[in-house]
C-alpha positions in Angstrom: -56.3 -15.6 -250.3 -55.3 -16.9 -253.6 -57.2 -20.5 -252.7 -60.1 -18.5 -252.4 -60.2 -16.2 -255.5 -59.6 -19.5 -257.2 -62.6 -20.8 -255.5 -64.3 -17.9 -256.1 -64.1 -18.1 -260.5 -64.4 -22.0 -260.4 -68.3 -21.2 -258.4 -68.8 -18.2 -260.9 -68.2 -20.8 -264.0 -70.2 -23.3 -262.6 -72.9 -20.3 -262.4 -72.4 -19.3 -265.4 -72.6 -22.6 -267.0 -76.0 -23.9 -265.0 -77.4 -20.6 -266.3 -76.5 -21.3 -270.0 -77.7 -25.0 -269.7 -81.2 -23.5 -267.8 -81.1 -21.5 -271.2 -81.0 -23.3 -273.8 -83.3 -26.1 -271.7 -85.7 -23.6 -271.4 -85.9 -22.5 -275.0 -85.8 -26.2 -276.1 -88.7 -26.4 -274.1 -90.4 -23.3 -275.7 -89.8 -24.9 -279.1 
């Protein structure tokens, strides 16, 4: 159970993180 909480907030980091990269790419792009 633990193993997969832990998996669980590495895989919502990594979300949250291609999300803020497809971000700022697309405003880079915008500008």
């Amino acid at each position: 159970m633990v193993l997969f909480s832990s998996k669980g907030k590495t895989f919502a980091a990594f979300n949250l993180s291609v999300l803020r990269y497809a971000t700022d790419l697309e405003s880079a792009v915008s500008s």
